[in-house]
Biopython code that builds the backbone (N, CA, C, O; Angstrom):
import numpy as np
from Bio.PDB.StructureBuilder import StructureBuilder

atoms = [
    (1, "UNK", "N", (19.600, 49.692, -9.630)),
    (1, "UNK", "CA", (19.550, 49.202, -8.284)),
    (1, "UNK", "C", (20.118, 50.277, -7.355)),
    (1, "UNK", "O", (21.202, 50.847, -7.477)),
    (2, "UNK", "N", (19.247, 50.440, -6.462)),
    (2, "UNK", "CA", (20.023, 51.743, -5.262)),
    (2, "UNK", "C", (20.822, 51.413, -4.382)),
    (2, "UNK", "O", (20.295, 50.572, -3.654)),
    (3, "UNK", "N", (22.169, 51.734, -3.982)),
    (3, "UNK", "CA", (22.953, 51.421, -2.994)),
    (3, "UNK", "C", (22.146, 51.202, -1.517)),
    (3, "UNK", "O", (21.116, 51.870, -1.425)),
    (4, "UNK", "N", (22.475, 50.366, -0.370)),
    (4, "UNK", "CA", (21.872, 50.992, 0.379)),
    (4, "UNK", "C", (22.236, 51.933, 1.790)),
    (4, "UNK", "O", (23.291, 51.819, 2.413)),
    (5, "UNK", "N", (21.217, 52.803, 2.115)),
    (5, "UNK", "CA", (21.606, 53.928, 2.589)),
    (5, "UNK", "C", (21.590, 53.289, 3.780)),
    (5, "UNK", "O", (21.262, 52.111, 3.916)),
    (6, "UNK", "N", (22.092, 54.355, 5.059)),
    (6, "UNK", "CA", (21.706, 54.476, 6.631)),
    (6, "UNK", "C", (22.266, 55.726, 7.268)),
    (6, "UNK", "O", (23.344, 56.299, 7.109)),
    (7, "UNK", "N", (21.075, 56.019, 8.144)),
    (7, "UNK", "CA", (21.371, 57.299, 8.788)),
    (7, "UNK", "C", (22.345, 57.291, 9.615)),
    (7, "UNK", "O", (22.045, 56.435, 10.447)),
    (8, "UNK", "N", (23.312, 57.727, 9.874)),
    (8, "UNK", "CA", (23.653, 57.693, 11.088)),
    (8, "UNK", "C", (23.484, 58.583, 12.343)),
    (8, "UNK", "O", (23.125, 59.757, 12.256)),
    (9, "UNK", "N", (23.781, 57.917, 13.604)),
    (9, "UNK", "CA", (24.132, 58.493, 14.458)),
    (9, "UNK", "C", (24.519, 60.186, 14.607)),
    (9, "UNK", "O", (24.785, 60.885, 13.629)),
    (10, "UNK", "N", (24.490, 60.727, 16.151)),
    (10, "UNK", "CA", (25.360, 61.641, 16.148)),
    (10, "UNK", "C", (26.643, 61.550, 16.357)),
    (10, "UNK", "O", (27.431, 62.364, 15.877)),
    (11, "UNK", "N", (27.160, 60.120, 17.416)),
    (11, "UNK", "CA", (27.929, 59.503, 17.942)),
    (11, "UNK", "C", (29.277, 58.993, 16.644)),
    (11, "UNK", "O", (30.494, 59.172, 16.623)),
    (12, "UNK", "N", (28.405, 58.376, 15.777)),
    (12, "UNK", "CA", (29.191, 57.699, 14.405)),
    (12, "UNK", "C", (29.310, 58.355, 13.334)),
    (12, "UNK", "O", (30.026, 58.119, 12.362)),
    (13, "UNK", "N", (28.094, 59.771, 13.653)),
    (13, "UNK", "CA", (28.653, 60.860, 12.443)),
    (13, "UNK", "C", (29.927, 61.760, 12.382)),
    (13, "UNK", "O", (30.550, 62.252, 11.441)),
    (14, "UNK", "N", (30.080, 61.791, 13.749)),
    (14, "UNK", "CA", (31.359, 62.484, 14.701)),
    (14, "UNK", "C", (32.877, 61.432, 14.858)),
    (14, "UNK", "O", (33.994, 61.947, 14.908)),
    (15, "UNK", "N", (32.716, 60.343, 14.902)),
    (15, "UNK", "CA", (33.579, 59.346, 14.748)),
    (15, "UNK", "C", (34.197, 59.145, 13.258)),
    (15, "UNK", "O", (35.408, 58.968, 13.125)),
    (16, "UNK", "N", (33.307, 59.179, 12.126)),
    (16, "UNK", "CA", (33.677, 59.305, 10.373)),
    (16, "UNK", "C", (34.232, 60.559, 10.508)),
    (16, "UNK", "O", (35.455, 60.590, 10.369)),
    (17, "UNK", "N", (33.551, 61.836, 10.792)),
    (17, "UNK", "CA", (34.460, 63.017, 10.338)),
    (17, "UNK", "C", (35.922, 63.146, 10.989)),
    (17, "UNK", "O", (36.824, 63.805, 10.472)),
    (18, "UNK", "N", (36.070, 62.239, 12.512)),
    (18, "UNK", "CA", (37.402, 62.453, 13.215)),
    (18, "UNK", "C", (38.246, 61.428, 12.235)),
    (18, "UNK", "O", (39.322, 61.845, 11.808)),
    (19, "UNK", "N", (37.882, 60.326, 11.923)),
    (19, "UNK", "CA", (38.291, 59.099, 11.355)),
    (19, "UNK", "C", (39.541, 59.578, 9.881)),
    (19, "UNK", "O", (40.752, 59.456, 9.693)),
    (20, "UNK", "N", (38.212, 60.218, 9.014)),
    (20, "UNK", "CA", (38.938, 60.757, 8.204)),
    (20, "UNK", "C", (39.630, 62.142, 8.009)),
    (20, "UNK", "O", (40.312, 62.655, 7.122)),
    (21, "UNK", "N", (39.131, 62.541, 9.294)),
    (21, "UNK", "CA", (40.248, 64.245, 9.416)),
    (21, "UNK", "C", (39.591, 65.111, 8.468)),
    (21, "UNK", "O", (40.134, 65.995, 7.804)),
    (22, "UNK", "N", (38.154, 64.720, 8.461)),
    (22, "UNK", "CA", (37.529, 66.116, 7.587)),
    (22, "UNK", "C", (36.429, 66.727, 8.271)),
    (22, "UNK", "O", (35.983, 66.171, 9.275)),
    (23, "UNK", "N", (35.810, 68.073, 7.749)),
    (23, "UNK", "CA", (34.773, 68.633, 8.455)),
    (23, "UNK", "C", (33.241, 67.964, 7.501)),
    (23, "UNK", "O", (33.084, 67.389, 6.424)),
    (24, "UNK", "N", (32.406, 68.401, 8.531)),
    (24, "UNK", "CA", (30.886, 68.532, 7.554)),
    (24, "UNK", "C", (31.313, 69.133, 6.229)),
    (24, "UNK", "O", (31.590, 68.449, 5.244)),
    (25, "UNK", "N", (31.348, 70.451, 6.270)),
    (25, "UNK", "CA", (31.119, 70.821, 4.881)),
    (25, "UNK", "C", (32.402, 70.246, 3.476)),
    (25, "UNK", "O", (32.499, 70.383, 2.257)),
    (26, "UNK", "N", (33.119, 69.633, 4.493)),
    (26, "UNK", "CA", (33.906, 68.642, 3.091)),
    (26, "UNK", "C", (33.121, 67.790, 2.388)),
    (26, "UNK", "O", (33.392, 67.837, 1.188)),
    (27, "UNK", "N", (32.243, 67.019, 2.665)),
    (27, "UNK", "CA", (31.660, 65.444, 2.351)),
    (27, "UNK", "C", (30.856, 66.322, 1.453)),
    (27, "UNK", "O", (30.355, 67.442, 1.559)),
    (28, "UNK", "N", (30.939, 65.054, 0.179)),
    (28, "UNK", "CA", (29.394, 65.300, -0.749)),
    (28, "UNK", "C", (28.306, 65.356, -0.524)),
    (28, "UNK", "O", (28.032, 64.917, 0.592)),
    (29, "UNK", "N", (27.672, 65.634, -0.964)),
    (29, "UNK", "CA", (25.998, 66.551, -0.407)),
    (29, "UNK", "C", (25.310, 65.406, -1.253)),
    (29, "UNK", "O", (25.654, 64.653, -2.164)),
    (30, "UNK", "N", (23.799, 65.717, -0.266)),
    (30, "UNK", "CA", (22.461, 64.823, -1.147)),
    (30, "UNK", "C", (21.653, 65.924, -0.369)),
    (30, "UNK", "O", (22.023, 66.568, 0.612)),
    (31, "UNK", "N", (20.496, 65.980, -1.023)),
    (31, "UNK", "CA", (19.503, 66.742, -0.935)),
    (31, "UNK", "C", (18.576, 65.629, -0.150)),
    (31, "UNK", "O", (18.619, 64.399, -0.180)),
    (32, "UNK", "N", (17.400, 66.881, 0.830)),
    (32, "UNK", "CA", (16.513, 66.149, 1.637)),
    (32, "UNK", "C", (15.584, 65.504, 0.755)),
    (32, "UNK", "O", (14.857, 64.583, 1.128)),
    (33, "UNK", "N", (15.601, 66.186, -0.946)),
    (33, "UNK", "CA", (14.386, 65.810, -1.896)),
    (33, "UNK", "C", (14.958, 64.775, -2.109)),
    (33, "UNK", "O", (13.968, 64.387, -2.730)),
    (34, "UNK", "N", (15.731, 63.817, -2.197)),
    (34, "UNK", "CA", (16.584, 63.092, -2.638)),
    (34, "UNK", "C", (15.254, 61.863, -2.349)),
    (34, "UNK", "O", (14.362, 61.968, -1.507)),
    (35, "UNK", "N", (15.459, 60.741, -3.310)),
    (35, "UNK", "CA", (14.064, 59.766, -3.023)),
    (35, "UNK", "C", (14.893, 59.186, -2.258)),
    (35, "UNK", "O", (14.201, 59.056, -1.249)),
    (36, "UNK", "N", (16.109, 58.644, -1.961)),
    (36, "UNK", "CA", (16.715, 57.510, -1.026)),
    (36, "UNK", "C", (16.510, 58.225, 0.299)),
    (36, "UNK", "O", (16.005, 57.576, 1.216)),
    (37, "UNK", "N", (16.830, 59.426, 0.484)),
    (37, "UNK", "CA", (16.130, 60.298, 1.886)),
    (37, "UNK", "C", (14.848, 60.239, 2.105)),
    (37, "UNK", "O", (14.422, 60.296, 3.259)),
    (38, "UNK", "N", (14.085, 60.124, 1.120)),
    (38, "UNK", "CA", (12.337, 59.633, 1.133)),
    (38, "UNK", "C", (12.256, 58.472, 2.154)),
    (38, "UNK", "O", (12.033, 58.413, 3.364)),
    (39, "UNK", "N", (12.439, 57.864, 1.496)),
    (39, "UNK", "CA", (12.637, 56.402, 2.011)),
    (39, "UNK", "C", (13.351, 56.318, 3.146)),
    (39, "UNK", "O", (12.923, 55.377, 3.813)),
    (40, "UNK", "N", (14.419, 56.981, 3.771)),
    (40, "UNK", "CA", (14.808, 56.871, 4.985)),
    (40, "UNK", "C", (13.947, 57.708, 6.220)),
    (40, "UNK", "O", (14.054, 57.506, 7.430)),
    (41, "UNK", "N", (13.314, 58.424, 5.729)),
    (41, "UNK", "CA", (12.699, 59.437, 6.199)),
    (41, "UNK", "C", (10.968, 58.473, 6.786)),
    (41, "UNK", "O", (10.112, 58.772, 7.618)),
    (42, "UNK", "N", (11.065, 57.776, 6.230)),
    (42, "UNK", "CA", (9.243, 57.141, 6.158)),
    (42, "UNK", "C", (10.123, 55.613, 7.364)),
    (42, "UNK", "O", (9.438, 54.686, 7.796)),
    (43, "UNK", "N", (11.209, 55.707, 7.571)),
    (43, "UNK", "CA", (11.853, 54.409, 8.132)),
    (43, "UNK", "C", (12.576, 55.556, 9.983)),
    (43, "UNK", "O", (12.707, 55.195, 11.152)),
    (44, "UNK", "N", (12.771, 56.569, 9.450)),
    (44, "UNK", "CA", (13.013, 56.833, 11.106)),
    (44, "UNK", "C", (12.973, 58.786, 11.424)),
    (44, "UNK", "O", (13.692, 59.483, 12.139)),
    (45, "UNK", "N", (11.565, 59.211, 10.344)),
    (45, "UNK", "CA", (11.084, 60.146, 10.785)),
    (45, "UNK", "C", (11.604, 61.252, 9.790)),
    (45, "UNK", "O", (12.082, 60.961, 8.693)),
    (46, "UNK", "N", (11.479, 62.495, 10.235)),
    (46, "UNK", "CA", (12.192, 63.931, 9.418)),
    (46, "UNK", "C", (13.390, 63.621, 10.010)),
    (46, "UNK", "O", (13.544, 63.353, 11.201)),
    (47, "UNK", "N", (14.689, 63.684, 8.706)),
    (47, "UNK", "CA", (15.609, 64.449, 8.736)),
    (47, "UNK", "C", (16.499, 65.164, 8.206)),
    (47, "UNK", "O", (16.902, 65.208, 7.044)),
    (48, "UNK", "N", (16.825, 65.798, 9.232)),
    (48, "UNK", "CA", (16.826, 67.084, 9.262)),
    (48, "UNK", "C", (18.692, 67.513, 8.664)),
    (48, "UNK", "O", (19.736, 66.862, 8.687)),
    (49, "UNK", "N", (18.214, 69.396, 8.016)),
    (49, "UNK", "CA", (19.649, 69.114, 6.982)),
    (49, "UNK", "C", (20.906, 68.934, 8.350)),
    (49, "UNK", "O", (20.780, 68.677, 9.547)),
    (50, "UNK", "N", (21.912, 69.168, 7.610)),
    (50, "UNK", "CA", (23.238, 68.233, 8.656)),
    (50, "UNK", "C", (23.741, 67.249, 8.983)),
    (50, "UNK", "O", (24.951, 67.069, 9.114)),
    (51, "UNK", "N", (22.726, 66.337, 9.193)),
    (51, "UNK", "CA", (22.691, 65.285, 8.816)),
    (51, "UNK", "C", (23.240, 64.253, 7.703)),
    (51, "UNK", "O", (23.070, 64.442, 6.499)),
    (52, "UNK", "N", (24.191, 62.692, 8.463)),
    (52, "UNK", "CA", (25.201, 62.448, 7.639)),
    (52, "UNK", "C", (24.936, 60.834, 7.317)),
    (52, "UNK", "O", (25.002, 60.037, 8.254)),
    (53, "UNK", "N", (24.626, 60.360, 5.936)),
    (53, "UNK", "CA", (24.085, 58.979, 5.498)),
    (53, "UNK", "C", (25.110, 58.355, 4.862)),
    (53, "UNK", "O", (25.828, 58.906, 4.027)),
    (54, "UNK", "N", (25.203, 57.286, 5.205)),
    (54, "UNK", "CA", (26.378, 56.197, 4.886)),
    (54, "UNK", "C", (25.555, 55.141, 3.824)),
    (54, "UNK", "O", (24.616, 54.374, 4.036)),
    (55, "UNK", "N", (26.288, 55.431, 2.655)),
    (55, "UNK", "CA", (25.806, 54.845, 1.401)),
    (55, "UNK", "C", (26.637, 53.742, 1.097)),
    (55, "UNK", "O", (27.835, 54.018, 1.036)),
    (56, "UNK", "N", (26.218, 52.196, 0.827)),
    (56, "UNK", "CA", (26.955, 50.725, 0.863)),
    (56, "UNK", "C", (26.677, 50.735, -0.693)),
    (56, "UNK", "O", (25.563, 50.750, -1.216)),
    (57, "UNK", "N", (28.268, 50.721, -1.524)),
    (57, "UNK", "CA", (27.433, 50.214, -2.484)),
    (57, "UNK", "C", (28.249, 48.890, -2.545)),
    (57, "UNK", "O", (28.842, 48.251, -1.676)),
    (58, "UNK", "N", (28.009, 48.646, -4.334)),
    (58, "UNK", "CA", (28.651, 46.996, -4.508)),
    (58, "UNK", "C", (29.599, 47.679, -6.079)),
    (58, "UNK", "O", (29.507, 48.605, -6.885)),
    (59, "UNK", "N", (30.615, 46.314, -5.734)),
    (59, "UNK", "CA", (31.635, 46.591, -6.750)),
    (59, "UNK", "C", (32.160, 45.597, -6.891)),
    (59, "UNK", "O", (32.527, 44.918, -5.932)),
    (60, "UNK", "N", (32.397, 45.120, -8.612)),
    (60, "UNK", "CA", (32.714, 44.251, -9.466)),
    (60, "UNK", "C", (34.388, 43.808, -8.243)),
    (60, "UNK", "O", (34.633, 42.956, -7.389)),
    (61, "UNK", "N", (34.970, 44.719, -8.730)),
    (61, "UNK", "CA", (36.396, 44.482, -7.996)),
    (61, "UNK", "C", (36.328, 44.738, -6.575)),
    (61, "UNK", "O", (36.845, 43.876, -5.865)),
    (62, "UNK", "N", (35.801, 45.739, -6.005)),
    (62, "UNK", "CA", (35.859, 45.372, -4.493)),
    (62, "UNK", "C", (34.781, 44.817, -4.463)),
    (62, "UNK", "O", (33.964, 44.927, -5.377)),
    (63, "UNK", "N", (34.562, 44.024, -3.254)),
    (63, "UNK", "CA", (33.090, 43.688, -3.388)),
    (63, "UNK", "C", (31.970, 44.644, -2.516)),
    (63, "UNK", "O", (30.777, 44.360, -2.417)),
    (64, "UNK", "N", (32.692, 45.960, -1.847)),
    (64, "UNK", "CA", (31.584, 47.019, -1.408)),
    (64, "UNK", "C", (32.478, 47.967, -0.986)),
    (64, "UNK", "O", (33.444, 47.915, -0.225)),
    (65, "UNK", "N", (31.926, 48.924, -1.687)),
    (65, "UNK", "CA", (33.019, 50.406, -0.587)),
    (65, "UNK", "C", (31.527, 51.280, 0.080)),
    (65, "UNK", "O", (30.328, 51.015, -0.001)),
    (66, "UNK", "N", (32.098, 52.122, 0.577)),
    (66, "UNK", "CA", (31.049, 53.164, 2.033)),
    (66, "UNK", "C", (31.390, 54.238, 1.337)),
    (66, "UNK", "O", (32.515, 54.061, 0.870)),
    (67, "UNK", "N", (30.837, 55.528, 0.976)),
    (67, "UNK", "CA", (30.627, 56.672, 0.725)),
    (67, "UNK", "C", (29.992, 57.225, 1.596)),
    (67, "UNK", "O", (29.313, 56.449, 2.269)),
    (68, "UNK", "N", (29.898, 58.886, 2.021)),
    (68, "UNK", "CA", (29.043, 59.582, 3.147)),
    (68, "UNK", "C", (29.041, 60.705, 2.092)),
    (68, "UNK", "O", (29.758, 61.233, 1.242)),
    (69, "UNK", "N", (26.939, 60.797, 3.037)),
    (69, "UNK", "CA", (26.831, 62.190, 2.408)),
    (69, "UNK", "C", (26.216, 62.967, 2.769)),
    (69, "UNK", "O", (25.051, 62.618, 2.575)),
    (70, "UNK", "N", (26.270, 64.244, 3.385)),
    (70, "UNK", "CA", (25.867, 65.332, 3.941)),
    (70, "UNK", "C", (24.478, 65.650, 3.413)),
    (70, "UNK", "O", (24.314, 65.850, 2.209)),
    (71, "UNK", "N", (23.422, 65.704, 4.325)),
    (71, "UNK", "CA", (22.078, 66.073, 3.916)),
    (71, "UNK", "C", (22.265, 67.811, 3.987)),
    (71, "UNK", "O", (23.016, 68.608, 4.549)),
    (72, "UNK", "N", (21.280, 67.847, 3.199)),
    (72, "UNK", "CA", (21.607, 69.414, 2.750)),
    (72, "UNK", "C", (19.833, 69.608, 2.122)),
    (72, "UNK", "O", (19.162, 68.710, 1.614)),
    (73, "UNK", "N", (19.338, 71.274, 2.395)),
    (73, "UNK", "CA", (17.957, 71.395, 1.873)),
    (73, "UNK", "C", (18.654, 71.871, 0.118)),
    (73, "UNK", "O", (19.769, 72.137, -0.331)),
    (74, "UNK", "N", (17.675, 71.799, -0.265)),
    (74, "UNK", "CA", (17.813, 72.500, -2.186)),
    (74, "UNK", "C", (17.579, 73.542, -2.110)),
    (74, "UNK", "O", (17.579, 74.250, -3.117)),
]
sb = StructureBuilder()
sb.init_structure("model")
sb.init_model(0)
sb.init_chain("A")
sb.init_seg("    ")
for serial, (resi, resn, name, xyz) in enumerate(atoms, 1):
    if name == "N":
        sb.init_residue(resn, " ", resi, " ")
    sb.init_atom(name, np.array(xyz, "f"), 0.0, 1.0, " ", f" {name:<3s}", serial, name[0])
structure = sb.get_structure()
């Protein structure tokens, strides 16, 4: 089952990196080949690397944590 993704903002991509006191190139990377970027991509166009996706997943003990991840080309 795939977590689910969302693009964000420039506004809320800039708000997470102040939030947690880190830069772009801190956050884990996903590739544009990435199929969950497929799929976001066919839902609100090309995008483009730099670009920062907020991944929901689910968890036994928590019941959801947020991960971010820096689009990046291969």
């Amino acid at each position: 089952m795939v977590p689910e993704h969302h693009l964000l903002g420039d506004e809320e991509a800039q708000k997470v990196l102040e939030d947690h006191k880190i830069t772009m190139d801190q956050l884990p990377k996903i590739h544009r080949s990435d199929a969950a970027i497929k799929v976001l991509e066919n839902i609100h166009g090309p995008i483009d690397e730099g670009r920062i996706v907020k991944i929901v997943r689910k968890s036994e003990t928590a019941e959801s944590f947020v991960v971010y991840r820096l689009v990046i080309r291969r």
